[in-house]
One Martini backbone bead per residue (centre of mass of N, CA, C, O) as a GRO file, in nm:
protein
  338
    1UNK     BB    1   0.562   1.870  -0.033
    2UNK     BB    2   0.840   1.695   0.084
    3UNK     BB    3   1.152   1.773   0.064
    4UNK     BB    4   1.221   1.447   0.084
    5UNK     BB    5   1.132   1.393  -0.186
    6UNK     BB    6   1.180   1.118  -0.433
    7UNK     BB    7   1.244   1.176  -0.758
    8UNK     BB    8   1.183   0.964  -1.048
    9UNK     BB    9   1.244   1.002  -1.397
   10UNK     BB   10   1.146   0.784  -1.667
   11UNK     BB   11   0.981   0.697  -1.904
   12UNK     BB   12   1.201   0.781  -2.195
   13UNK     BB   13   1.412   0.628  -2.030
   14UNK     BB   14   1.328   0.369  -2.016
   15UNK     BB   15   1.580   0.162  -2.199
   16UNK     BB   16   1.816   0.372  -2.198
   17UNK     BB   17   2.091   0.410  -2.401
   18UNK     BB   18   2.370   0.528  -2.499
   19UNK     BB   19   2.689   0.522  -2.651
   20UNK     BB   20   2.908   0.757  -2.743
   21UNK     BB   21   3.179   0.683  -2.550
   22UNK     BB   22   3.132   0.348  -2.644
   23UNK     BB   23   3.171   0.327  -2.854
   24UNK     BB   24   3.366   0.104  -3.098
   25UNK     BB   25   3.546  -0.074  -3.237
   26UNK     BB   26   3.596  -0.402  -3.345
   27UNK     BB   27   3.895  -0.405  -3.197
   28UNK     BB   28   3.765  -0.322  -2.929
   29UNK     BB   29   3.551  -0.551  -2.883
   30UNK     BB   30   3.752  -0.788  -2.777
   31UNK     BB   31   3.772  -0.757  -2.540
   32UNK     BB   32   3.862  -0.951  -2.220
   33UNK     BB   33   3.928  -1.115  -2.004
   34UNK     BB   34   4.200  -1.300  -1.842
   35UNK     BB   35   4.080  -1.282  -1.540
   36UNK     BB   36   3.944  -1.274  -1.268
   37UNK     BB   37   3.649  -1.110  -1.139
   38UNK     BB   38   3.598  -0.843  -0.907
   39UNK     BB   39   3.299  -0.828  -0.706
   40UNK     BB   40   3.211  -0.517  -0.529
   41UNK     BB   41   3.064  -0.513  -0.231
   42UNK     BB   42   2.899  -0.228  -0.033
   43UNK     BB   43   2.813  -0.456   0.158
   44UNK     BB   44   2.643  -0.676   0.305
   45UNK     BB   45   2.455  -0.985   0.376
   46UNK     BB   46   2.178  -1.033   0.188
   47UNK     BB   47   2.081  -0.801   0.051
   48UNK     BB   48   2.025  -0.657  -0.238
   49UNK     BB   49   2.301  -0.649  -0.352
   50UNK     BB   50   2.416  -0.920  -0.297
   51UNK     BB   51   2.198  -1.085  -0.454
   52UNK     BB   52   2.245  -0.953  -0.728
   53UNK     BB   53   2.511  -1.057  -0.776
   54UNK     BB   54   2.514  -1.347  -0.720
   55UNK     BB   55   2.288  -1.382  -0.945
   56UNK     BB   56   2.514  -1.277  -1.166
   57UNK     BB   57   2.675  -1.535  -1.122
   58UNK     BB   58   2.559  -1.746  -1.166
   59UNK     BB   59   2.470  -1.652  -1.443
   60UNK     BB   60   2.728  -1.671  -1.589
   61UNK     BB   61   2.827  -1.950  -1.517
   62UNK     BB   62   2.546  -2.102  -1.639
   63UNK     BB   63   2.626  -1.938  -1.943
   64UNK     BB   64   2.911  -1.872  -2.013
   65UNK     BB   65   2.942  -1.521  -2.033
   66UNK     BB   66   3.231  -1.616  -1.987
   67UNK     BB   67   3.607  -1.721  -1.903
   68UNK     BB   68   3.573  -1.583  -1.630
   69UNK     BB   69   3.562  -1.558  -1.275
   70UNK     BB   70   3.314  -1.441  -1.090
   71UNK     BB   71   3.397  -1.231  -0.768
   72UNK     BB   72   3.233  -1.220  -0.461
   73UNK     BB   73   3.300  -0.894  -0.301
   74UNK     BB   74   3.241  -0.797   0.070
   75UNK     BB   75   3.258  -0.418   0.164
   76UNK     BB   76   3.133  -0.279   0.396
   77UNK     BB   77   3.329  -0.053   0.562
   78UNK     BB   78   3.204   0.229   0.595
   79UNK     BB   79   2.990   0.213   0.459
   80UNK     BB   80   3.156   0.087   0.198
   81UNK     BB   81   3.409   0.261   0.167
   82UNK     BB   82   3.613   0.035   0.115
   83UNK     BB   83   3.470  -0.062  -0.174
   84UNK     BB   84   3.522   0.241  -0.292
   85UNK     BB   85   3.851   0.240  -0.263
   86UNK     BB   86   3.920  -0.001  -0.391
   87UNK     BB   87   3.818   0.100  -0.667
   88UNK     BB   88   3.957   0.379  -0.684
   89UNK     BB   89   4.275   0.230  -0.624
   90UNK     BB   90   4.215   0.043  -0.932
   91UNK     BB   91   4.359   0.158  -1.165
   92UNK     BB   92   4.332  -0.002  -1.462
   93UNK     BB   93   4.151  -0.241  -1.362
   94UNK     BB   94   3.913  -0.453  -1.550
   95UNK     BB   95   3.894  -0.678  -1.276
   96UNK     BB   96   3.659  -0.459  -1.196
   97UNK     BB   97   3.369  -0.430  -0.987
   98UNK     BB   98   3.084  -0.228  -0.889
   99UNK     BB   99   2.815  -0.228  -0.686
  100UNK     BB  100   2.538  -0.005  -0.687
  101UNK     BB  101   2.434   0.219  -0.420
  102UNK     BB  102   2.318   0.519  -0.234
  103UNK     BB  103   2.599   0.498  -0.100
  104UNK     BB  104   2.754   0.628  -0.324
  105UNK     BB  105   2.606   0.926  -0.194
  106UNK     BB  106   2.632   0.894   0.139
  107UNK     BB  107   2.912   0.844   0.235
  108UNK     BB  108   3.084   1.066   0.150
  109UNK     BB  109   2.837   1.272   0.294
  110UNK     BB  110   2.886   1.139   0.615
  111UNK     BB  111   3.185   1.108   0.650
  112UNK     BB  112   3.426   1.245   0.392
  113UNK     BB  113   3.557   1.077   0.208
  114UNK     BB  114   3.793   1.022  -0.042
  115UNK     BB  115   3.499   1.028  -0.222
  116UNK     BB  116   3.346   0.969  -0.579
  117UNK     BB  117   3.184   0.883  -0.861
  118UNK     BB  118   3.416   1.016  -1.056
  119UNK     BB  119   3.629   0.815  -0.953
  120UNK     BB  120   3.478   0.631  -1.150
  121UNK     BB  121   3.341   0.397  -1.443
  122UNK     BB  122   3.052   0.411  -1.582
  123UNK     BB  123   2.832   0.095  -1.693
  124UNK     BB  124   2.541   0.052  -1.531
  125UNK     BB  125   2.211   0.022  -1.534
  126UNK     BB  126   1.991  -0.225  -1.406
  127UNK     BB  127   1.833  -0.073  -1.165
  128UNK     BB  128   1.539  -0.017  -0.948
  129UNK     BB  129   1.489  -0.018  -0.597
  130UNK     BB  130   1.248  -0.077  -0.404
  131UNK     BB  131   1.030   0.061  -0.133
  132UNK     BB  132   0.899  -0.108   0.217
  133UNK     BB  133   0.674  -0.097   0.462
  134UNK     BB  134   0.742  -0.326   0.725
  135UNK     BB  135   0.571  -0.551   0.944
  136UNK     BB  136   0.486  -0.801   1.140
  137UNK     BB  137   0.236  -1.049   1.129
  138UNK     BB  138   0.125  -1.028   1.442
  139UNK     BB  139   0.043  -0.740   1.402
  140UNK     BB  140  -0.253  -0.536   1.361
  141UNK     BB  141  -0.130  -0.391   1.111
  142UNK     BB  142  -0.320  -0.297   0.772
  143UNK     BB  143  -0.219   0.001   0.786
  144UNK     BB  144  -0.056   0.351   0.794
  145UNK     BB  145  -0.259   0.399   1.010
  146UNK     BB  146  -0.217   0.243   1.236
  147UNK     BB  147   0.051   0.254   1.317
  148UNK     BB  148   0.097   0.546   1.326
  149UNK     BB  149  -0.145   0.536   1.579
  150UNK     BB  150   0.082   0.365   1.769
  151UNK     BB  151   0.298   0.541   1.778
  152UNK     BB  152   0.161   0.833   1.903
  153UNK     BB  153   0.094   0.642   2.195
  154UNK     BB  154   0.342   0.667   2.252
  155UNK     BB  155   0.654   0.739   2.342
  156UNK     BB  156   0.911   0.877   2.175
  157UNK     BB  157   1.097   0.595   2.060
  158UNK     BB  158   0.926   0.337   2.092
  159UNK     BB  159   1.000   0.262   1.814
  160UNK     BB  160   1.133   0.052   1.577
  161UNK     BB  161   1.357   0.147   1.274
  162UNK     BB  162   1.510  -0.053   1.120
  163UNK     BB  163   1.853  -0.045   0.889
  164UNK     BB  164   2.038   0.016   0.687
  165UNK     BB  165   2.245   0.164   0.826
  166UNK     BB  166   2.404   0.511   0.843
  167UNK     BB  167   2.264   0.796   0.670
  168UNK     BB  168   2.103   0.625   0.482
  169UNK     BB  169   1.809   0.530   0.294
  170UNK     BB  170   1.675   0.464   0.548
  171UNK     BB  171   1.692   0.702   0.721
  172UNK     BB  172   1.578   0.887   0.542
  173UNK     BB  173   1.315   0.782   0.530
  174UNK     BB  174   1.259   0.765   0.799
  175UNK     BB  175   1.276   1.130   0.814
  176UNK     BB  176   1.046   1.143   0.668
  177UNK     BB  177   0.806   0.956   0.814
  178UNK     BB  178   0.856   1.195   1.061
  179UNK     BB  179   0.741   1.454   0.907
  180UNK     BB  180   0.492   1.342   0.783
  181UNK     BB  181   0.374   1.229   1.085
  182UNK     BB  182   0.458   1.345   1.341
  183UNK     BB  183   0.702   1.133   1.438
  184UNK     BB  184   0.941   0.902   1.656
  185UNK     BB  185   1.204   0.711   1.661
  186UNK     BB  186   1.422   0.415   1.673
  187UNK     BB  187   1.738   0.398   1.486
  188UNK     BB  188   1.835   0.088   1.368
  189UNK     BB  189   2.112  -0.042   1.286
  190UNK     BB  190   2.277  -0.258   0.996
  191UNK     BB  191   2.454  -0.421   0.753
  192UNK     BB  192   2.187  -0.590   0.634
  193UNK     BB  193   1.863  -0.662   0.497
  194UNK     BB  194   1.898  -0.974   0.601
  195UNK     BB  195   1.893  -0.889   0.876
  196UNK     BB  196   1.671  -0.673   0.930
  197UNK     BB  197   1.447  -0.903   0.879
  198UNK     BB  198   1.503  -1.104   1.122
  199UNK     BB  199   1.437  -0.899   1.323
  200UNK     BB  200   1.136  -0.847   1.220
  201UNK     BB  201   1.125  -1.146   1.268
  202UNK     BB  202   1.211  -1.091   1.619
  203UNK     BB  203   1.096  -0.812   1.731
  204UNK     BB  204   1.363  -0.584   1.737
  205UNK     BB  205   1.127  -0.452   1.571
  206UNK     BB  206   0.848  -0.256   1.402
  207UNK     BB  207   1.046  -0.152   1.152
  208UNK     BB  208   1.128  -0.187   0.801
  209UNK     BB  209   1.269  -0.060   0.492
  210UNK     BB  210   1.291  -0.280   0.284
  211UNK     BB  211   1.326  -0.425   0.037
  212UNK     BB  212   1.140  -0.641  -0.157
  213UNK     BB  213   1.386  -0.900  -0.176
  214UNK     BB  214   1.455  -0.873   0.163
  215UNK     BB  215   1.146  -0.986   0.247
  216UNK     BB  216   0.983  -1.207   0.036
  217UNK     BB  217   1.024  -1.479   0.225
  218UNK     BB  218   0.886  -1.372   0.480
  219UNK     BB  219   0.627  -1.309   0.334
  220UNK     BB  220   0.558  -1.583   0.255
  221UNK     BB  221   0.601  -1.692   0.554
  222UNK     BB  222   0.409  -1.504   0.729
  223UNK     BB  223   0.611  -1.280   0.901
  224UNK     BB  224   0.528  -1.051   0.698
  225UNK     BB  225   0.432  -0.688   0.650
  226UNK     BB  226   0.313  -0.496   0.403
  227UNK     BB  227   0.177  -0.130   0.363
  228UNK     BB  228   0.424   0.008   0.170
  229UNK     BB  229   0.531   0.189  -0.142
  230UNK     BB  230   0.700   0.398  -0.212
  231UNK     BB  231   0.611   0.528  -0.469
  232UNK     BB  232   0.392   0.652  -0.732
  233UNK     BB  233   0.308   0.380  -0.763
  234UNK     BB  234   0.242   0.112  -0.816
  235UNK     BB  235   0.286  -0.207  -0.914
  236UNK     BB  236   0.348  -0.464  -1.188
  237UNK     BB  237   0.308  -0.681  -1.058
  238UNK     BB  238   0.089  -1.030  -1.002
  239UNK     BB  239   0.191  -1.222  -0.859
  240UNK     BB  240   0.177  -1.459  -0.601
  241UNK     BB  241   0.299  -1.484  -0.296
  242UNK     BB  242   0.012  -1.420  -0.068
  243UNK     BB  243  -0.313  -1.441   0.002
  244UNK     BB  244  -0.344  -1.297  -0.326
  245UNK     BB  245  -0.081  -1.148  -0.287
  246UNK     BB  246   0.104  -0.880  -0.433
  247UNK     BB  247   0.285  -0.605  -0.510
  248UNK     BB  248   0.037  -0.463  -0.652
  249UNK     BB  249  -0.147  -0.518  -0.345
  250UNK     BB  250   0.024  -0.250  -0.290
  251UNK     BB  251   0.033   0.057  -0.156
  252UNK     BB  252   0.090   0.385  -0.131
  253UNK     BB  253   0.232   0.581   0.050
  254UNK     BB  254   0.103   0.836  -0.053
  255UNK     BB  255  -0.212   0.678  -0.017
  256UNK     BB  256  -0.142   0.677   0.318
  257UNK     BB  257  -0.017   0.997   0.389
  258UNK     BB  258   0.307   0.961   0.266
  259UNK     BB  259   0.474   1.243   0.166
  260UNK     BB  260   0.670   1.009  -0.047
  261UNK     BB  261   0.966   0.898  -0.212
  262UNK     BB  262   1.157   0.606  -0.324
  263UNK     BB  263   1.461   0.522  -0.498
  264UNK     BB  264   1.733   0.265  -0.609
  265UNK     BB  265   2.038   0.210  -0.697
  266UNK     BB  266   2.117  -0.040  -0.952
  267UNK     BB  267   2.477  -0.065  -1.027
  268UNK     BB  268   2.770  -0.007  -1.245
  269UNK     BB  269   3.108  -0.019  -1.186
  270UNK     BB  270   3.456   0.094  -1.214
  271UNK     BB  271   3.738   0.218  -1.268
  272UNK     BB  272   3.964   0.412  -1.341
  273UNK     BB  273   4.062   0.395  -1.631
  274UNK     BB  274   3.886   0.304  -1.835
  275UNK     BB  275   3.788   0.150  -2.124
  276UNK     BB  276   3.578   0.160  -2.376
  277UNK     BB  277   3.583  -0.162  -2.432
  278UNK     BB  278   3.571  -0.257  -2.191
  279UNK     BB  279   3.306  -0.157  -2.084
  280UNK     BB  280   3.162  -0.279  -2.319
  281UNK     BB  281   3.169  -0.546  -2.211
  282UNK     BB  282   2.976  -0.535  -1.947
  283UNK     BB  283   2.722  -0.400  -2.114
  284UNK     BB  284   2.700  -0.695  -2.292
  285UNK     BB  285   2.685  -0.873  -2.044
  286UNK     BB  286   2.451  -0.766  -1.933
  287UNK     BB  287   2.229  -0.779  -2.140
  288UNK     BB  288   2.295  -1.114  -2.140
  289UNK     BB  289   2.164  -1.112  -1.869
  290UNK     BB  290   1.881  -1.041  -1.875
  291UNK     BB  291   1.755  -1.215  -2.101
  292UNK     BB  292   1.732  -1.429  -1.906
  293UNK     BB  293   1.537  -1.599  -1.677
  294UNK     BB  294   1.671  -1.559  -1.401
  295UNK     BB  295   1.660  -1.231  -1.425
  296UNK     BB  296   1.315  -1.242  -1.425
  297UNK     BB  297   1.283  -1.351  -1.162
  298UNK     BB  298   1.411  -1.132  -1.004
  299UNK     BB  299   1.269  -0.915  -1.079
  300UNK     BB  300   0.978  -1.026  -0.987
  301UNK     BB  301   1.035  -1.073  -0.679
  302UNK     BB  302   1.203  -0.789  -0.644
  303UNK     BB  303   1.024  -0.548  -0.793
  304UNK     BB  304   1.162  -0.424  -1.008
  305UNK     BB  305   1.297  -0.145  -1.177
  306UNK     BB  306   1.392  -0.180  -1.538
  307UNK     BB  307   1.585   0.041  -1.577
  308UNK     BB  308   1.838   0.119  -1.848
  309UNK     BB  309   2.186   0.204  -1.846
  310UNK     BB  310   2.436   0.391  -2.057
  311UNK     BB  311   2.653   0.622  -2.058
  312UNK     BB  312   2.561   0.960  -2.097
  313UNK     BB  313   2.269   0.890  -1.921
  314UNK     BB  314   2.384   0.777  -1.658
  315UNK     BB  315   2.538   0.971  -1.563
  316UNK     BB  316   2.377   1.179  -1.533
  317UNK     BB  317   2.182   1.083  -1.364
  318UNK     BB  318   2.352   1.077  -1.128
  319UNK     BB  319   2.430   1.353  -1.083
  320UNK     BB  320   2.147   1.421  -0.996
  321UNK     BB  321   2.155   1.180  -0.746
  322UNK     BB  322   2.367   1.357  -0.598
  323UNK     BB  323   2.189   1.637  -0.548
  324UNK     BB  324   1.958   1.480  -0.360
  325UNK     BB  325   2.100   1.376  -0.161
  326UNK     BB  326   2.233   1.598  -0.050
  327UNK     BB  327   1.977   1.745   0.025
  328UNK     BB  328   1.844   1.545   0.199
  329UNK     BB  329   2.117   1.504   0.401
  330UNK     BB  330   2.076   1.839   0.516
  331UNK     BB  331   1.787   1.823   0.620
  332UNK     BB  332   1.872   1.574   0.830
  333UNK     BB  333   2.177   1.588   0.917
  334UNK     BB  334   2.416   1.415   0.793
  335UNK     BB  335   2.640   1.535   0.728
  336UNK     BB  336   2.975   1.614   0.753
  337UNK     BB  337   3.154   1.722   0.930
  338UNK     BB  338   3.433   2.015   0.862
   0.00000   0.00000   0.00000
């Protein structure tokens, strides 16, 4: 198997929260804000992390969740780094959260950014989000193997595979993909998600590797066509998206040849210096977010792996897919020179 494939174990981690260093006292888990609360997106509008934001800010405001208003600012600029800068120099202030993709791990490790995610304080895995790899729905193509058929067809680079950002999760994926078919794309960047599924519905790409959240509206609309899904299993959705079909009827890229896997992170962090009660504050936030019918159907039609992790458990986690990131942005040449 080519060492690009990203494995993650979940089995007995799934639904799994530490407690730990969250534990609190009665007396500190009444901490609650006292003004907005800024949720800081590092990526562009329309894509994954943007959409669950948003979806998280309604499911507060109309469920009445807090007591104050939680602020979605999305700060994109240097593959999220301004994101993650604003959030790493607002020590001590518990009125900011930040959504966190891989590039979390990318972005430092491709700019060099005086960046890492220890210098944030980590609060909670919401989920986990599939990637699909997905092309036009006028084209002839209905299997990885069509596709990749008509890719070898024509000469290196002549097809374009859309992508959000460079040298982050849907670039590592495209460089998997061009290893293990021994195919070459022209790897189109864009600032996010639902750019990226416009052009490839504009035919201004042949393919992009998109979350499934990123896709679903244009696949209802019969614009996209789903071809296979990063996971080492199918999707356990079943419910009809479009002609019969649906997360479930997707198969998986390992098994049409595609010798690799990946999923990503979407997580919550705070700023650095948070207090432990301030932590369990949005810990119990999000868990009472989770509960909602709203967040069941974000999660249904993102087809998203609910796994839920928080406290010394979800470091972990984190740790060990920051190494996993180093490996593969090192083989794929991402790097930022020193």
């Amino acid at each position: 198997m080519t060492t690009l494939t990203t494995r993650i174990a979940f089995g007995a981690l799934a639904g799994v929260w530490a407690t730990g260093a969250l534990t609190s006292t009665p007396a500190q888990a009444q901490w609650k804000p006292t003004r907005p609360v800024e949720f800081i997106i590092p990526a562009g509008t329309g894509g994954g992390a943007d959409q669950m934001a948003r979806t998280i800010q309604g499911i507060v405001s109309k469920h009445k969740l807090m007591n104050t208003p939680l602020v979605v600012i999305n700060k994109a600029g240097g593959a999220g780094g301004e994101g993650f800068l604003d959030v790493k120099n607002s020590r001590n202030n518990p009125h900011k959260i930040i959504i966190t993709l891989s590039n979390l791990f990318t972005t430092p490790l491709a700019t060099g950014i005086p960046f890492n995610w220890k210098d944030l304080t980590p609060v909670a895995m919401l989920a986990l989000d599939e990637f699909v790899l997905w092309v036009n729905a006028e084209t002839p193509y209905k299997s990885v193997k069509d596709y990749i058929d008509a890719v070898k067809k024509v000469p290196p680079g002549q097809f374009k595979m859309g992508g959000t950002g460079s040298r982050q999760e849907d670039q590592i994926i495209t460089v998997a993909i061009e290893k293990s078919a021994k195919v070459k794309f022209t790897y189109i960047p864009f600032r996010g998600g639902g750019e990226v599924a416009v052009q490839l519905v504009g035919n201004h790409v042949n393919s992009t590797v998109n979350n499934p959240i990123e896709g679903v509206a244009q696949w209802r609309g019969n614009k996209v066509r789903p071809l296979c899904v990063f996971d080492g299993k199918t999707l356990s959705y079943k419910e009809t998206i479009v002609d019969k079909m649906s997360w479930s009827s997707i198969p998986t890229c390992m098994s049409q040849g595609l010798d690799m896997e990946y999923l990503m992170l979407r997580g919550i962090f705070m700023p650095p210096g948070a207090k432990p009660d301030q932590v369990n504050f949005y810990v119990e936030l999000f868990k009472k977010v989770r509960e909602t019918p709203e967040w069941k159907k974000f999660m249904t039609d993102g087809a998203f792996n609910q796994t839920f992790m928080s406290g010394a458990e979800y470091a972990k986690w984190v740790a060990k897919e920051e190494q996993r990131h180093r490996e593969l942005m090192t083989e794929a040449g991402f790097l930022a020179k020193k």
